[in-house]
Wavefront OBJ file of the C-alpha trace (Angstrom):
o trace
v -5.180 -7.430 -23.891
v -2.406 -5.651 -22.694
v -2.559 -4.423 -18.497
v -3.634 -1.490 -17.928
v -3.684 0.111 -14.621
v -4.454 3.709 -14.368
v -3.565 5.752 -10.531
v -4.988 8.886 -9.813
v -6.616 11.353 -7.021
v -10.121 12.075 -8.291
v -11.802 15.624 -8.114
v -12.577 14.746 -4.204
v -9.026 13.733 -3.687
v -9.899 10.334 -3.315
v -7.605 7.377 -4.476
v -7.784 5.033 -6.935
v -6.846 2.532 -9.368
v -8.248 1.512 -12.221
v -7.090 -1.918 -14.007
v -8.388 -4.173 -16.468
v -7.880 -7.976 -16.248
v -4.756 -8.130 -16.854
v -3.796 -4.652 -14.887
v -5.145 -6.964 -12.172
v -3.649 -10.337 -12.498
v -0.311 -7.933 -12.885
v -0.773 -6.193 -9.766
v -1.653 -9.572 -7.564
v 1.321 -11.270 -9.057
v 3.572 -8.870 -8.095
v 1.933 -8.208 -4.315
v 2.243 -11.814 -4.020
v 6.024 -11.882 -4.219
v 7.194 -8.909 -2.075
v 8.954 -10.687 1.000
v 11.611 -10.236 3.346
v 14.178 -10.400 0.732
v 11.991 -9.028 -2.383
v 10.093 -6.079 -0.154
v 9.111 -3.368 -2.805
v 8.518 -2.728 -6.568
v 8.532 0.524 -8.920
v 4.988 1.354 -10.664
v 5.318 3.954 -13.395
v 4.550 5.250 -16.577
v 8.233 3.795 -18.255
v 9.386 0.077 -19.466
v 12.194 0.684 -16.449
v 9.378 0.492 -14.001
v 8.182 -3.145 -12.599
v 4.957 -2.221 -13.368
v 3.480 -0.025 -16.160
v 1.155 2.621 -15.443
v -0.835 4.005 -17.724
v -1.060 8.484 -17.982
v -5.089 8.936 -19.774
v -7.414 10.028 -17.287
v -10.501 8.317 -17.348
v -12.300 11.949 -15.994
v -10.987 15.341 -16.736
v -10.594 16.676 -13.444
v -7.964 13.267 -12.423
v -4.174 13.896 -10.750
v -2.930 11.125 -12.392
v -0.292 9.709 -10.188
v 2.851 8.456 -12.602
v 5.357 7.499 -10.410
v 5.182 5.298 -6.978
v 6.228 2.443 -5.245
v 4.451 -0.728 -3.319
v 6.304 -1.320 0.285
v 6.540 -4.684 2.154
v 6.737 -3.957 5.720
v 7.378 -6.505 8.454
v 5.502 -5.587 11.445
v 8.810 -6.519 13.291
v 10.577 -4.218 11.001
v 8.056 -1.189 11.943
v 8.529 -1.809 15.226
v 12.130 -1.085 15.560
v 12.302 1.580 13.092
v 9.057 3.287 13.036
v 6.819 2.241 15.872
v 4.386 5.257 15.885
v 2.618 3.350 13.351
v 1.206 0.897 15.544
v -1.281 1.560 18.145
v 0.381 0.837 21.338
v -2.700 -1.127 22.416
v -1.787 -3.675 19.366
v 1.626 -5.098 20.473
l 1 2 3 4 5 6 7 8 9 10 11 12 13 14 15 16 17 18 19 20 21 22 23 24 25 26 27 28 29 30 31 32 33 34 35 36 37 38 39 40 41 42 43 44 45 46 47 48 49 50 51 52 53 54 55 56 57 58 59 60 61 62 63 64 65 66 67 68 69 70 71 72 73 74 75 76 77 78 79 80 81 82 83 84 85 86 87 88 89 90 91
């Protein structure tokens, strides 16, 4: 089968994702290489994005979300640039 992996706000405005197998083994694979020098990837509906998403709503009432991206941030990185992030209990 082909991945599928479906983003969307539900009727509550909750988040989620849906995926199938492969949608998951995907979405691991790519999670698993974001690094210093590899630190984000594209998701959207188009072949130009890293990963596919797909645009049918599984419910009627679903945002689908087409477009986003998956950010690798080094908590030494945040700390310079955006330290209101962190509790400042936590470092």
């Amino acid at each position: 089968m082909k991945p599928r992996i479906t983003v969307n706000l539900n009727a509550d405005g909750e988040f989620e994702i849906s995926i199938n197998e492969e949608g998951r083994d995907l979405l691991v694979q790519e999670l698993q290489r974001l690094d210093k020098g590899n630190e984000h990837f594209h998701l959207g509906p188009d072949e130009g994005s890293d990963i596919q998403l797909s645009t049918r709503p599984y419910r009627p009432d679903d945002k689908i979300l087409e477009y986003g991206k998956v950010l690798f941030r080094l908590d030494e990185w945040d700390k310079q640039y955006y330290p209101h992030v962190f509790d400042p209990k936590s470092y």
